[in-house]
KOLVOTOR-845192 format. One record per residue (C-alpha): residue number from 1; x, y, z. Coordinates in pm, 1 decimal, always signed. Layout:
// residues N
resi->NUM | x->X | y->Y | z->Z
...
//
This chain:
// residues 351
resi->1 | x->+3972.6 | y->-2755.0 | z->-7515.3
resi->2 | x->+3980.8 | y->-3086.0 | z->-7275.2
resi->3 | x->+4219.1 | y->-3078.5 | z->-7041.6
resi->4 | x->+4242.4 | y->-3048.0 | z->-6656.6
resi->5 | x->+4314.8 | y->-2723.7 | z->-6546.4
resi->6 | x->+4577.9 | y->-2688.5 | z->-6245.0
resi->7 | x->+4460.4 | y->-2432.7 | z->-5991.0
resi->8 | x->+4686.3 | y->-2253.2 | z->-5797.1
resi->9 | x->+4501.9 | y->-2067.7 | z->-5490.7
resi->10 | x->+4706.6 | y->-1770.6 | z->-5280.3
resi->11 | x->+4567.5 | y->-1727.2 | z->-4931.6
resi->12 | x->+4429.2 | y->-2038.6 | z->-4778.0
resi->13 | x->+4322.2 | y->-1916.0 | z->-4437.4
resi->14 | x->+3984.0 | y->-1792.9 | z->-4470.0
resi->15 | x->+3745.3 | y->-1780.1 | z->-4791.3
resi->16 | x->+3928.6 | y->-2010.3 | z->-4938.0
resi->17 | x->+3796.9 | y->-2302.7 | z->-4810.8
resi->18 | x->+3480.0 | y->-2223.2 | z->-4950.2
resi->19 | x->+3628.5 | y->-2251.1 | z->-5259.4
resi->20 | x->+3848.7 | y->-2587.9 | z->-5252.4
resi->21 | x->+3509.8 | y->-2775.2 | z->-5301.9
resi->22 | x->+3442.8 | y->-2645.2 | z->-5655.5
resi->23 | x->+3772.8 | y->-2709.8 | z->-5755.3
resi->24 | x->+3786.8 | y->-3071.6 | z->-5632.8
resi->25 | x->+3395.6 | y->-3147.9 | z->-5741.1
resi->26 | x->+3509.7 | y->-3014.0 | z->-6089.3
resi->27 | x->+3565.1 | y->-3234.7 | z->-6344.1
resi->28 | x->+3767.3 | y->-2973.9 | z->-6549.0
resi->29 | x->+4021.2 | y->-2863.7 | z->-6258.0
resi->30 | x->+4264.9 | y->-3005.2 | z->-6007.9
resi->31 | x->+4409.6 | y->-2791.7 | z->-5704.1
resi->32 | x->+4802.5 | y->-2815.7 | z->-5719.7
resi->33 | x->+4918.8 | y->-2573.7 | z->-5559.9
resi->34 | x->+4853.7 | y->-2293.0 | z->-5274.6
resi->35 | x->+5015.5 | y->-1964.6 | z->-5112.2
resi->36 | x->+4983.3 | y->-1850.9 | z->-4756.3
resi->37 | x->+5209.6 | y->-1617.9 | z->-4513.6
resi->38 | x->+5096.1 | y->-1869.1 | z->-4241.5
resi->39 | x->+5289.3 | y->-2180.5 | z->-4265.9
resi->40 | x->+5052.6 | y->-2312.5 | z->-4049.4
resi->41 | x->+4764.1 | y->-2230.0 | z->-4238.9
resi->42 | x->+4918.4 | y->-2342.0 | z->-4582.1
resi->43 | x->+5031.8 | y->-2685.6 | z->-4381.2
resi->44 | x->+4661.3 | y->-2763.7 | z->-4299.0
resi->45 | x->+4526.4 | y->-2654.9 | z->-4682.5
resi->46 | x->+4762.5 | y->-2860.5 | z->-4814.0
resi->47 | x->+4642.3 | y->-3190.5 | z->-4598.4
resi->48 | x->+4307.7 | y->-3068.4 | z->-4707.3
resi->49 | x->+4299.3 | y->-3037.2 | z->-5064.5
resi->50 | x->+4615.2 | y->-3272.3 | z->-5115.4
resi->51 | x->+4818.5 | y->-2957.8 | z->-5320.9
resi->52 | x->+5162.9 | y->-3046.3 | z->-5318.3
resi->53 | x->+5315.6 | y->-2724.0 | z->-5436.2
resi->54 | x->+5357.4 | y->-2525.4 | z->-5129.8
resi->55 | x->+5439.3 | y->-2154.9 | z->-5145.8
resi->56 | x->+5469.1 | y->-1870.2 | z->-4888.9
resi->57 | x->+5515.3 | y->-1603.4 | z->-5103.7
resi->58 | x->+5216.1 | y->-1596.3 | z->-5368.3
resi->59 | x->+5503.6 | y->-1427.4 | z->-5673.8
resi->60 | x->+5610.6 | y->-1799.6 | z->-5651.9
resi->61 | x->+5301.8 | y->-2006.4 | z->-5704.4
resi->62 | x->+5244.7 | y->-1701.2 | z->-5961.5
resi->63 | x->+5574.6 | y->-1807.2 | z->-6141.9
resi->64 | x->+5502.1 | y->-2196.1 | z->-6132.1
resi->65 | x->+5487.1 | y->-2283.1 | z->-6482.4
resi->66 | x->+5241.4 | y->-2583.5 | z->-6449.3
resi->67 | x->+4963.3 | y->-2413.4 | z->-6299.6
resi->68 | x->+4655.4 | y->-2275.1 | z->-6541.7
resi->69 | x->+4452.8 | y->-2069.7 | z->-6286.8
resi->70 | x->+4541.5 | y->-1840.3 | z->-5969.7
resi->71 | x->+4226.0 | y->-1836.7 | z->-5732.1
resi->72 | x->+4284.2 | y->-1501.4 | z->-5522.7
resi->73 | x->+4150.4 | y->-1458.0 | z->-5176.9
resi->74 | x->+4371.3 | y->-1290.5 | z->-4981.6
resi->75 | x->+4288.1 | y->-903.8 | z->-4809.7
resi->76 | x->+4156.4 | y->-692.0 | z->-5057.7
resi->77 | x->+4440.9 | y->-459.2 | z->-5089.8
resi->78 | x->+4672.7 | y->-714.0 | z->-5226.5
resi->79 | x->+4391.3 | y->-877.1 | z->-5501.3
resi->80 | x->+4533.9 | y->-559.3 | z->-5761.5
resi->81 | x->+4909.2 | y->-665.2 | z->-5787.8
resi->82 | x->+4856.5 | y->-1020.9 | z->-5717.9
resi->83 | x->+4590.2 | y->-1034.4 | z->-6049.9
resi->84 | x->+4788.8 | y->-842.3 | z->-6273.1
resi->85 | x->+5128.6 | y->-1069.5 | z->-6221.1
resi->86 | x->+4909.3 | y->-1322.6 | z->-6257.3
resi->87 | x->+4716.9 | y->-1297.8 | z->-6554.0
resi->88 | x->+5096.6 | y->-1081.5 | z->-6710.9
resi->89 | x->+5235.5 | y->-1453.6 | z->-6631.6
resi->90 | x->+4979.8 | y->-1596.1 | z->-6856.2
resi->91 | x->+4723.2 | y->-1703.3 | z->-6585.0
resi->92 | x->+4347.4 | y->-1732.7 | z->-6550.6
resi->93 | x->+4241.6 | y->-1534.5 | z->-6266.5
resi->94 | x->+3933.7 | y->-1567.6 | z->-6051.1
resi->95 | x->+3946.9 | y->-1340.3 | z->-5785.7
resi->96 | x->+3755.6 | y->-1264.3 | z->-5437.6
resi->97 | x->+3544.8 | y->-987.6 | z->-5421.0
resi->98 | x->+3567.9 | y->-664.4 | z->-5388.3
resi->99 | x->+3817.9 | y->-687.2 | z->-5759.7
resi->100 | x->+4001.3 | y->-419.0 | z->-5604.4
resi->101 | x->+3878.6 | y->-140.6 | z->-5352.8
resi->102 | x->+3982.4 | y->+167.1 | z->-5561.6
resi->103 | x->+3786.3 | y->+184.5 | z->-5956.1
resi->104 | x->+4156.1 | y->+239.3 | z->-6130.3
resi->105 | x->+4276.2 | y->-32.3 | z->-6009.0
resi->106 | x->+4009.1 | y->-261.3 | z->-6129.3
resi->107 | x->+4116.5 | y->-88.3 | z->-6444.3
resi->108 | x->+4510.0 | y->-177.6 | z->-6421.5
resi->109 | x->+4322.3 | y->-556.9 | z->-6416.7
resi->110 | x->+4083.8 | y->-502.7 | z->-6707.9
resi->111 | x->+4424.8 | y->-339.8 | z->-6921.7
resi->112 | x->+4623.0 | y->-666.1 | z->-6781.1
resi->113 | x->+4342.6 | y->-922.7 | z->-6920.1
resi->114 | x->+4311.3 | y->-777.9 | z->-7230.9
resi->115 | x->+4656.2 | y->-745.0 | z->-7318.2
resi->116 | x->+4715.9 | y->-1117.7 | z->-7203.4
resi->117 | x->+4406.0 | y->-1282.0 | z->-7367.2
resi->118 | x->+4288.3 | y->-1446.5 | z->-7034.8
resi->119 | x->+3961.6 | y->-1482.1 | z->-6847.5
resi->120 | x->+3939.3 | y->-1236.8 | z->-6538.6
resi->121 | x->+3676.4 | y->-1359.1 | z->-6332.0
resi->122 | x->+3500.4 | y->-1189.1 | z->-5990.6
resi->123 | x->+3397.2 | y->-1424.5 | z->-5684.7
resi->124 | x->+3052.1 | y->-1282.6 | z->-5636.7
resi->125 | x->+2905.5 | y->-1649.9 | z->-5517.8
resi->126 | x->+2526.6 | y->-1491.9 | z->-5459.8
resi->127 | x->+2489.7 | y->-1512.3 | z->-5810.3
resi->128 | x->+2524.5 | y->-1815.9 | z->-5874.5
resi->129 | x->+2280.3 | y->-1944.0 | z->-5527.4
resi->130 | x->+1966.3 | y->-2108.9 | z->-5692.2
resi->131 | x->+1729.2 | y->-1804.4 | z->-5582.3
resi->132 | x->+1877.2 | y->-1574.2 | z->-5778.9
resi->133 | x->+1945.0 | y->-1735.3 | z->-6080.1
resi->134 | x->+1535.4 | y->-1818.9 | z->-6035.3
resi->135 | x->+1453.6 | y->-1462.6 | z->-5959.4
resi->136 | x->+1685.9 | y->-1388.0 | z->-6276.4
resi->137 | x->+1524.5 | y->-1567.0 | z->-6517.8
resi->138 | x->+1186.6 | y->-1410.7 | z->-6439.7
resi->139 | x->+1375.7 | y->-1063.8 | z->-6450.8
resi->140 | x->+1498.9 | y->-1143.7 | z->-6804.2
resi->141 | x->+1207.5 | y->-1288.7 | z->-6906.1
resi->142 | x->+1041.0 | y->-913.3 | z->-6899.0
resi->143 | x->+805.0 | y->-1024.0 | z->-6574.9
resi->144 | x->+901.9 | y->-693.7 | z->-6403.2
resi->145 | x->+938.8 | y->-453.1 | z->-6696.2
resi->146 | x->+1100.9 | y->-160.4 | z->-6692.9
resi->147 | x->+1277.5 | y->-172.7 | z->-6338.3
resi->148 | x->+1299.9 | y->+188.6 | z->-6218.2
resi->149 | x->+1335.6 | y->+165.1 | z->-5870.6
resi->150 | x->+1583.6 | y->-97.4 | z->-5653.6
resi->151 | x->+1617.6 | y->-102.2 | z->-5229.3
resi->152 | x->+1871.0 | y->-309.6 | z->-5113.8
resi->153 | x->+2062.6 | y->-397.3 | z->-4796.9
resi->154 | x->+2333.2 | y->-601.8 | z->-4598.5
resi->155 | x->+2254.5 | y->-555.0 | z->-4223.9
resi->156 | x->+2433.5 | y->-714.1 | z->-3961.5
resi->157 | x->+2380.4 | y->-658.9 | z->-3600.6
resi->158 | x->+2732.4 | y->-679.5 | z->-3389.3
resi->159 | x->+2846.3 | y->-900.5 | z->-3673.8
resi->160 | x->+3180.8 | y->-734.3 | z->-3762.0
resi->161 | x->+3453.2 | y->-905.2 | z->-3859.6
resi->162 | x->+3719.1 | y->-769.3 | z->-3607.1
resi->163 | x->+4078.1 | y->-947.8 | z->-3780.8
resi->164 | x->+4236.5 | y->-671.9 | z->-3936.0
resi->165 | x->+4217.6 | y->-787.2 | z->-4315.3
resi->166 | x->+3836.3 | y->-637.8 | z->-4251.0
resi->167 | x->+3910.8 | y->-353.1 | z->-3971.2
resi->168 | x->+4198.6 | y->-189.6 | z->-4110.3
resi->169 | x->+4187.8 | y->+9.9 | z->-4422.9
resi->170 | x->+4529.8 | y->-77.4 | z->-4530.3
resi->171 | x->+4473.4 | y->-422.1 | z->-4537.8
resi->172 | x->+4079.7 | y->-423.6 | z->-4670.6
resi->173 | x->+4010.2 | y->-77.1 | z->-4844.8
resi->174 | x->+3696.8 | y->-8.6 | z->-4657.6
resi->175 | x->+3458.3 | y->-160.3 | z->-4414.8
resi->176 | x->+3100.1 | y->-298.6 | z->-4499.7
resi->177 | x->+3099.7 | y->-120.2 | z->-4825.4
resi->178 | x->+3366.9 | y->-335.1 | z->-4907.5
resi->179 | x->+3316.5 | y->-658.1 | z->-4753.8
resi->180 | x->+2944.7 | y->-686.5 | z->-4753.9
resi->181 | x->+2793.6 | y->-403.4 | z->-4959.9
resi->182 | x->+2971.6 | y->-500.5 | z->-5302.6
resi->183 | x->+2755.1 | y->-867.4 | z->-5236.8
resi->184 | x->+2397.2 | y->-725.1 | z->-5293.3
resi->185 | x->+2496.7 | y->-393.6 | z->-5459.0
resi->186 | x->+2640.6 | y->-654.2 | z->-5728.5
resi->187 | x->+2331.3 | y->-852.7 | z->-5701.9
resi->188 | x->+2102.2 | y->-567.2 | z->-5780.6
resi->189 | x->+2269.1 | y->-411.9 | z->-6067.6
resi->190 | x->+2267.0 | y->-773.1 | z->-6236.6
resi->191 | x->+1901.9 | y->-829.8 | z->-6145.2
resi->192 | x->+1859.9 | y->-428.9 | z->-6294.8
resi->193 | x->+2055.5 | y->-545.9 | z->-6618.0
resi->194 | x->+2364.4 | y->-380.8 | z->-6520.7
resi->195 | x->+2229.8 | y->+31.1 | z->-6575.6
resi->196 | x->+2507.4 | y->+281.8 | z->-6584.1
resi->197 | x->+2512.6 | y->+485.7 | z->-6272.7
resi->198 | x->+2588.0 | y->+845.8 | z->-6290.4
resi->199 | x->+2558.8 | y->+1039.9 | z->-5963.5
resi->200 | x->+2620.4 | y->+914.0 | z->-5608.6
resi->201 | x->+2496.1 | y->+1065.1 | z->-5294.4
resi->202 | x->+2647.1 | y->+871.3 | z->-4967.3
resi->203 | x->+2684.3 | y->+907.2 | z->-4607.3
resi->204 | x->+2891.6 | y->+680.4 | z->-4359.6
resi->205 | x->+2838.5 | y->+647.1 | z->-3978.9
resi->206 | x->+3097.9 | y->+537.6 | z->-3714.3
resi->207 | x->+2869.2 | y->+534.7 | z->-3380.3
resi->208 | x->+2826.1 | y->+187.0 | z->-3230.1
resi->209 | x->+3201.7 | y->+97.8 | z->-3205.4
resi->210 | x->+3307.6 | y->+418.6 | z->-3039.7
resi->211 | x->+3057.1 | y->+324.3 | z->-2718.1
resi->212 | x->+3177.1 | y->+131.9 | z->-2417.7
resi->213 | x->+3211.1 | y->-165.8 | z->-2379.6
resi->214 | x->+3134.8 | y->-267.8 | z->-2787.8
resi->215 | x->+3137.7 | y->-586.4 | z->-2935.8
resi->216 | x->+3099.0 | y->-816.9 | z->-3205.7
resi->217 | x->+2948.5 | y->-1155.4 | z->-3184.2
resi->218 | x->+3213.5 | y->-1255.4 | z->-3459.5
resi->219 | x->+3509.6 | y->-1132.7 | z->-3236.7
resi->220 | x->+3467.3 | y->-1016.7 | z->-2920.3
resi->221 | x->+3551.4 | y->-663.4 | z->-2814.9
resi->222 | x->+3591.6 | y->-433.5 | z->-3096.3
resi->223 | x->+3991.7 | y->-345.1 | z->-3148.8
resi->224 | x->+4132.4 | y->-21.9 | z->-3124.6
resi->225 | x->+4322.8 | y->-2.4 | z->-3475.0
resi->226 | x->+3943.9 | y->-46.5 | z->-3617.9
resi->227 | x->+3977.8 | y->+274.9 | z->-3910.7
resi->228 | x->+3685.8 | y->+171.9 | z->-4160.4
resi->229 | x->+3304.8 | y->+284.6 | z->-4156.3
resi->230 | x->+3027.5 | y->+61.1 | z->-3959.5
resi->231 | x->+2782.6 | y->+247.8 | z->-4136.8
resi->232 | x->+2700.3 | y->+320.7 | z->-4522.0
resi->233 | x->+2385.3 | y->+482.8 | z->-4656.6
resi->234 | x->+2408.1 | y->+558.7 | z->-5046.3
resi->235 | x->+2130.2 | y->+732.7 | z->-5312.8
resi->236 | x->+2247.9 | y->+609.8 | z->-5685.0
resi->237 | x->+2095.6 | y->+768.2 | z->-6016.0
resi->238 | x->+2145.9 | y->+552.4 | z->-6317.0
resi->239 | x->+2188.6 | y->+630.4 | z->-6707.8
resi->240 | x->+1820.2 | y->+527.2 | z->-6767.0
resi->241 | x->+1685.1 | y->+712.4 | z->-6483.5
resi->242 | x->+1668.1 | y->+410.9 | z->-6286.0
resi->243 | x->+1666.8 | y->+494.8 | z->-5893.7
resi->244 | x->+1899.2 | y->+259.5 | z->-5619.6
resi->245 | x->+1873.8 | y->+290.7 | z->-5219.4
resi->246 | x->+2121.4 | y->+87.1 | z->-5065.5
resi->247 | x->+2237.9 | y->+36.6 | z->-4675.4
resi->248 | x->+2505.8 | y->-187.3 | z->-4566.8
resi->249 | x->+2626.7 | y->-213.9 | z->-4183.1
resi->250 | x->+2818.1 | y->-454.4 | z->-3947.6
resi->251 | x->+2707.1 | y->-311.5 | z->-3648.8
resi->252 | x->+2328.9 | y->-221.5 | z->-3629.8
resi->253 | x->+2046.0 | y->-245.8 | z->-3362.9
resi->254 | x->+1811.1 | y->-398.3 | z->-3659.0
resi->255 | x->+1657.3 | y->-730.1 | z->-3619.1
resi->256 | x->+1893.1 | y->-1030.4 | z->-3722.4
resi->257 | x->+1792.1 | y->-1387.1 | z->-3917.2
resi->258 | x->+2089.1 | y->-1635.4 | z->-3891.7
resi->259 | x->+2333.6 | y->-1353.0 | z->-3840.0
resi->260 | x->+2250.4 | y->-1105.0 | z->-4108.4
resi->261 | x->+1920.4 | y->-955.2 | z->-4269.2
resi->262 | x->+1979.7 | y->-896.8 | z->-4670.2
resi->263 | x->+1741.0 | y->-797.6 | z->-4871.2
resi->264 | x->+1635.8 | y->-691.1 | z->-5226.7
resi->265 | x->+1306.5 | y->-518.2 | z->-5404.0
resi->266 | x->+1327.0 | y->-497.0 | z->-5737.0
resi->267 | x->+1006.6 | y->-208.7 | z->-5868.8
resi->268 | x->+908.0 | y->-208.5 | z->-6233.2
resi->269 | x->+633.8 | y->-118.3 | z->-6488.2
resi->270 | x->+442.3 | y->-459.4 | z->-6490.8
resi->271 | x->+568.1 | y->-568.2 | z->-6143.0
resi->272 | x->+813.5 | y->-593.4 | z->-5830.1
resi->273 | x->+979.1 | y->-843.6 | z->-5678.9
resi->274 | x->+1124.4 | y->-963.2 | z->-5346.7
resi->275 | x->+1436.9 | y->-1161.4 | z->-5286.5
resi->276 | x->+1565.6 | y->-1379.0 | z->-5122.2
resi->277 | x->+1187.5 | y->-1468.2 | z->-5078.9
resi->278 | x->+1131.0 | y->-1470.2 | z->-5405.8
resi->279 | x->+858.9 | y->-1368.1 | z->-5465.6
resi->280 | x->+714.2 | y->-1146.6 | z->-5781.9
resi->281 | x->+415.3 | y->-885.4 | z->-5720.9
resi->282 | x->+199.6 | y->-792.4 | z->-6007.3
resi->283 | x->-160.0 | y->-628.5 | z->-6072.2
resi->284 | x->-454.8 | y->-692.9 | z->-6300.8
resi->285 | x->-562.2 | y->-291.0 | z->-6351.2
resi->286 | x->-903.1 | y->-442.1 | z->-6550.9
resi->287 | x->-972.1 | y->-619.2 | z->-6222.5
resi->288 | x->-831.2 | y->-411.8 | z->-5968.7
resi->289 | x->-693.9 | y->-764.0 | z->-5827.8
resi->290 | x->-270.5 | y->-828.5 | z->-5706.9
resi->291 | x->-123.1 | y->-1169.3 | z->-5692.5
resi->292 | x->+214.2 | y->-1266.1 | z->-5511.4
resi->293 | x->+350.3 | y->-1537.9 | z->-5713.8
resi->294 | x->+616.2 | y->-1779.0 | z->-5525.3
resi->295 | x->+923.1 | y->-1841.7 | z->-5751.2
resi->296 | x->+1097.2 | y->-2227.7 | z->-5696.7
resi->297 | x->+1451.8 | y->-2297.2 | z->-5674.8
resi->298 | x->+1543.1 | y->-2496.9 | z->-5996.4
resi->299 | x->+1892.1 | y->-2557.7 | z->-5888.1
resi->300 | x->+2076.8 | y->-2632.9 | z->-5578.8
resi->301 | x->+2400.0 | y->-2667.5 | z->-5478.3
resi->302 | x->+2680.7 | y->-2478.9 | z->-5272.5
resi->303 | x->+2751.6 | y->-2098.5 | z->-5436.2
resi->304 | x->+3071.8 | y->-2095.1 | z->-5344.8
resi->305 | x->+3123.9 | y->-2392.1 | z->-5513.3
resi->306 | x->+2951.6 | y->-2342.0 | z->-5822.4
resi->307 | x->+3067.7 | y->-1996.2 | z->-5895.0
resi->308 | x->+3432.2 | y->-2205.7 | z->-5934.1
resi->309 | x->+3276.3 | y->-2459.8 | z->-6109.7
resi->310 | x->+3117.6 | y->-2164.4 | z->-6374.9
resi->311 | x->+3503.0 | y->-2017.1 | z->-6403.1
resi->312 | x->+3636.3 | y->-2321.7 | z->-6491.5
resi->313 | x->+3351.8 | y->-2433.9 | z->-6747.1
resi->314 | x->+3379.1 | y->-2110.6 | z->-6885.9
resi->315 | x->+3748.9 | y->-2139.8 | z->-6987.9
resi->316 | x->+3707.4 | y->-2492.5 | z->-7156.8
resi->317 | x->+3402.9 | y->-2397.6 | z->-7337.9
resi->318 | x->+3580.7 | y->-2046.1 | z->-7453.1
resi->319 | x->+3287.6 | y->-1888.2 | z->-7312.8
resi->320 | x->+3260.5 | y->-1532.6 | z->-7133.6
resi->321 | x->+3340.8 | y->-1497.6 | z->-6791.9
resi->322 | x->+3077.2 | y->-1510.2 | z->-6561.8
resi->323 | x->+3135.7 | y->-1228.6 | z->-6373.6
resi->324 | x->+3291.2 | y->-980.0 | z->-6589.6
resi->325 | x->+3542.8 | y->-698.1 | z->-6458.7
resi->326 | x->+3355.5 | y->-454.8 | z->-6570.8
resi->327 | x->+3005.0 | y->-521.8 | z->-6420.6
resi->328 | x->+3236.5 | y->-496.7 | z->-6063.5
resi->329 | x->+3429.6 | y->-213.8 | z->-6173.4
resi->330 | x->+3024.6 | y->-34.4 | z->-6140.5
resi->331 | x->+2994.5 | y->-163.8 | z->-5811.5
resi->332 | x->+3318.6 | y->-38.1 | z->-5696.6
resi->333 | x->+3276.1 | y->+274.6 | z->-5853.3
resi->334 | x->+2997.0 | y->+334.2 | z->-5678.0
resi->335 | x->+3093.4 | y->+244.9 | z->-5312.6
resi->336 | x->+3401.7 | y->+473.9 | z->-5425.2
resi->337 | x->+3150.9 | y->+760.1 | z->-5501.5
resi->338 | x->+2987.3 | y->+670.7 | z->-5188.8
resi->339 | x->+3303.5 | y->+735.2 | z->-4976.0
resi->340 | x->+3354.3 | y->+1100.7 | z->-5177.2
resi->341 | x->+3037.6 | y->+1227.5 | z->-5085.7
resi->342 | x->+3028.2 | y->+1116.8 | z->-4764.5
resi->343 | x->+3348.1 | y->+1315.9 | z->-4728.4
resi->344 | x->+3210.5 | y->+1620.5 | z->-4928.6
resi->345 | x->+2881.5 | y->+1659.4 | z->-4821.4
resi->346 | x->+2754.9 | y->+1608.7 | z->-5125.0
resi->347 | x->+2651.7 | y->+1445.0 | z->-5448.4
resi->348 | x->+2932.6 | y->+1281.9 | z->-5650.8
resi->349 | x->+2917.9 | y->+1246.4 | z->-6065.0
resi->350 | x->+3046.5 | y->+941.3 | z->-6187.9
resi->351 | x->+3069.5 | y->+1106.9 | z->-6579.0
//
């Protein structure tokens, strides 16, 4: 296949700009088109990106017979209906993460793909940053062995998003879970090779926005229609008996590096490793001696960017999708669990 893919991208306000990069650096793709409800917002996109197909309504750009690929970044709630008239019109799809908030309707997108033939792709950019794919390699190489054990977590500290795409469950689905958890929970299940998880044990906390006089560095005072978690603590068992502790917050009095601490250990047989530091821990037992070995970056380059790039490399080359549906239908089913048994009280079984 050589041709030049025509992207079409609905919701230009946020995210998206991220994205326009990949699309213009590509030599495989060629933005013509873009949705917003703000005519403002899809005024100044299409200035940016020089799209000359203009649409307010996202069903239209959908229906434009000329475009190849719909790039999906709007609120999470609307990523389900929008992806499945998409890829039903005969579309490539990359979509923003979370896929969808709710596991079934990741599923309504999986049944949509498959009956249409076309590439369904998530937007999980920290895969494709040049520390993880490093980290990866090692990972796949065997360096760790058996990985039993994972502890991961998104912390911010007053660094909630306070627009209500991200504070109000009918637009977003959840809070942190949602926005930030899905990034390194979907990190660490493709660093663990993507085990099957099988129980979930959760708890959520909504303290720190509740006291007076609460804020967020990325907003200002937090808004009274706020109706998602802050908070999210989860315990996952896995098929293999592989182990997972993972904590995600927006507002939490933990220490901060350039606006947000996340973190990854990966524990296995032969050795552990660190990211983002990348760094893998192993032992000599005939010795009794450890070494740290520092991992280097072999590629560089904008993830945002490049995770576009992948999509659209991926369709000429017939190749799978990078991020397929059901590696984030996992993660979603486990932030889903995590929810449940936060409301139960107890553990959830995902089979």
């Amino acid at each position: 296949m050589s041709k030049t893919l025509k992207v079409g991208v609905i919701g230009v306000g946020g995210i998206a700009h991220t994205h326009f990069p990949g699309w213009q650096e590509s030599p495989h793709t060629e933005i013509v088109a873009l949705s917003d409800v703000s005519a403002e917002a899809l005024k100044s996109a299409g200035e940016k990106t020089g799209a000359t197909k203009l649409f307010e309504k996202g069903e239209d750009l959908i229906a434009c017979n000329e475009i190849d690929v719909v790039d999906i970044c709007t609120p999470n709630m609307y990523h389900t209906p929008l992806t499945v008239a998409a890829l039903e019109a005969g579309k490539h799809v990359i979509c923003e993460k979370p896929l969808a908030p709710q596991p079934d309707d990741i599923r309504k997108m999986i049944a949509a793909r498959d009956k249409s033939g076309k590439m369904l792709m998530t937007a999980q950019h920290f895969r494709f940053e040049g520390s993880s794919k490093a980290l990866k390699a090692e990972v796949d190489k065997g360096v760790l062995g058996n990985v039993y054990h994972a502890r991961c977590w998104m912390l911010r500290r007053s660094g909630a998003p306070t627009r209500p795409g991200f504070i109000q469950k009918k637009h977003s689905g959840g809070g942190p879970c949602i926005d930030i958890g899905v990034h390194i929970l979907d990190l660490t299940l493709w660093m663990m090779g993507q085990p099957k998880p099988v129980t979930v044990t959760g708890v959520t906390q909504d303290k720190l926005r509740r006291l007076p006089g609460a804020f967020s560095n990325w907003g200002g005072p937090i808004p009274a229609d706020w109706d998602v978690e802050e908070f999210a603590s989860a315990f996952v068992r896995f098929e293999n008996g592989a182990t997972l502790v993972l904590e995600v917050s927006w507002l939490l009095n933990h220490p901060k590096t350039h606006g947000e601490d996340m973190q990854m250990w990966l524990y296995g047989d032969k050795g552990g490793a660190h990211w983002p530091q990348n760094v893998i821990l192993t032992t000599d037992n005939a010795t009794c001696q450890h070494f740290d070995t520092q991992l280097q970056n072999a590629e560089s380059g904008e993830p945002h960017a490049k995770e576009c790039m992948a999509f659209a490399e991926a369709i000429i080359k017939g190749e799978p999708s990078p991020v397929p549906a059901e590696q984030s239908l996992d993660v979603i089913a486990i932030l889903d669990a995590l929810y449940k048994s936060a409301q139960a009280g107890r553990e959830v079984c995902l089979k």
